[in-house]
C-alpha positions, 0 to 999 in steps of 0.5 A: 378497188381498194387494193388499186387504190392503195397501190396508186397511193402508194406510188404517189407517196413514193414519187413524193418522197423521191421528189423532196431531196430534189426540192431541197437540193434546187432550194440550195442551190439558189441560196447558193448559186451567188455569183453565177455570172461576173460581178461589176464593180462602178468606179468613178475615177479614172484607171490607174489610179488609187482606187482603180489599184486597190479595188483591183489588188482586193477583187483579185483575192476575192475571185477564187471564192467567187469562182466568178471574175470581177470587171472593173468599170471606170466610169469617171466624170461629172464629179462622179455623176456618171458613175452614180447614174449608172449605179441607178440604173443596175439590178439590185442584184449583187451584180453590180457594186460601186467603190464609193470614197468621202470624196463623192459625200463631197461632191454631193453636199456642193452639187446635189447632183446625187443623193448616194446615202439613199441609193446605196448600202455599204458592205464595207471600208477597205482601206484608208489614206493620208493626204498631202498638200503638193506642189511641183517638183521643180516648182520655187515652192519648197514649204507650205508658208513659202506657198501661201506667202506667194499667194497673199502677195499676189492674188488671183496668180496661183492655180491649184488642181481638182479631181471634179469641181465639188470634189472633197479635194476641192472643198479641202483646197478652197478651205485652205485658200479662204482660212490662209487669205489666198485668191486662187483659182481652180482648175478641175480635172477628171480625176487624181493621174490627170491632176498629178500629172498638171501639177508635175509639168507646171500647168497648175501650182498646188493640188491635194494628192493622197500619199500613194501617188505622192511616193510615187512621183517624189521619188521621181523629181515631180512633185513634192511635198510640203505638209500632210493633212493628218495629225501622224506623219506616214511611215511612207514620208516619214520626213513630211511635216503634219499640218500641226507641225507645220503651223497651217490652217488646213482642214484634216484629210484623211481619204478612205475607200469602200464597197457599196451596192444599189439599196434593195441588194438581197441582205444574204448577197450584202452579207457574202461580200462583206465576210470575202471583202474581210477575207480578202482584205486580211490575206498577208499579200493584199495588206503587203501591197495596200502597205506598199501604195502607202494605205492603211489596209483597215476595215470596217463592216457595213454596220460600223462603216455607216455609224463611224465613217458614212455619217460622221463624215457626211455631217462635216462635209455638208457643213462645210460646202455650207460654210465654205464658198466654192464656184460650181462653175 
């Protein structure tokens, strides 16, 4: 019997040993296995636009090391609300991930329809944006003093445009109307193309615009700028004032863009799209063609994002939705 016995322990032994190698190789295969199906990406602005641009120009240097493609999902409305809710409702998986901006911290402290520091992690900032004050191409408005001297002298008769009522741009222009003794209305869009395109045929008097669509359309005769809410000016409008040069109360503005996910994502997936997103972002062309929007293709990891960007910049906000007067109607 002994003999069998050896022999069947034996065999086990060996069955066990062939076995391993493939354990180990399963076991690798699932840490490895991400992405194994396209990745989502939630953007609560409208296609076309400076979001829709960049998160497209970067995915796209980021897919090859994927092997997986990455779907853009536009998804604008409700001051972002729409998006957010369909964050909410995703796996925590790695398979759906949002591009948040400081707009949306905006939206949130005046309308508390959200709350994204909770339901978020971010990966990464990916670039950043000089904003501008802008009126009309062919609008009377040929300096920021000429707009607000208009606005004194005749209350209630300017209209400025808004991507979503609580938006950051929102805040930023009843800011700027409150400080300058203007009364003027708002008028909310969907989002940044359909507030350029109110302002280039005259339906609305001013707006806040990032600099990409700025250099775009002033090139064209369509809008025109009149002060940069930034302390530097932009390489791109090298001839636009900043607000300091310029001698106007306005608040700073500088616009940045980031990669997020549901909170519970997998630390592993988190870390794996920050270092492509680096990856990516570094990469000659992708820096080329941010440049050439008039970003600045910066980039920060989650950690630094949440400590210098995330925070710092949801404690002004939320100061100033309490301090500043804006009509949720």
């Amino acid at each position: 019997m002994k003999p069998i016995l050896h022999r069947r322990a034996l065999l086990n032994a060996s069955l066990g040993l062939c076995a391993w190698p493939l354990l180990g190789t399963a076991q690798a295969q699932t840490k490895e296995s991400y992405p194994v199906k396209p990745v989502r990406v939630v953007i609560g602005l409208p296609a076309g636009g400076v979001a829709d641009n960049t998160m497209r120009v970067l995915t796209s240097q980021m897919q090859p090391a994927f092997g997986q493609p990455f779907v853009i999902d536009n998804k604008p409305g409700g001051s972002f609300a729409i998006a957010m809710n369909a964050m909410t409702q995703a796996p925590a998986d790695g398979y759906t991930l949002m591009h948040v901006t400081n707009m949306m911290l905006a939206a949130q402290a005046v309308l508390k329809r959200y709350d994204m520091l909770k339901a978020l992690v971010p990966i990464a900032t990916l670039g950043a944006s000089d904003m501008a004050l802008a009126v009309g191409g062919k609008g009377p408005y040929k300096t920021v003093k000429e707009l607000i001297e208009f606005g004194r002298a005749h209350p209630g008769k300017l209209t400025y445009a808004v991507p979503g009522i609580g938006t950051l741009e929102h805040l930023t222009l009843a800011a700027f109307c409150n400080r300058n003794g203007i009364k003027a209305v708002s008028v909310p869009f969907k989002g940044g193309p359909e507030v350029v395109q109110a302002i280039a045929a005259g339906e609305c008097d001013f707006c806040v615009t990032p600099v990409p669509f700025l250099v775009q359309f002033e090139s064209k005769g369509l809008l025109r700028g009149l002060v940069l809410l930034n302390e530097q000016r932009n390489a791109a409008l090298p001839a636009l004032p900043t607000y300091r040069e310029a001698g106007v109360d306005v608040p700073r503005l500088v616009l940045w863009g980031a990669l997020a996910a549901p909170v519970g994502t997998p630390a592993a997936v988190i870390a794996t799209l920050e270092k492509q997103a680096l990856a990516a972002n570094v990469m000659p062309d992708v820096r080329r063609q941010l440049l050439a929007m008039g970003l600045d293709p910066s980039f920060s990891g989650g950690a630094e994002f949440t400590a210098k960007l995330w925070a710092e910049d949801w404690a002004w906000i939320a100061k100033s939705a309490s301090d500043v007067p804006v009509d949720k109607n």
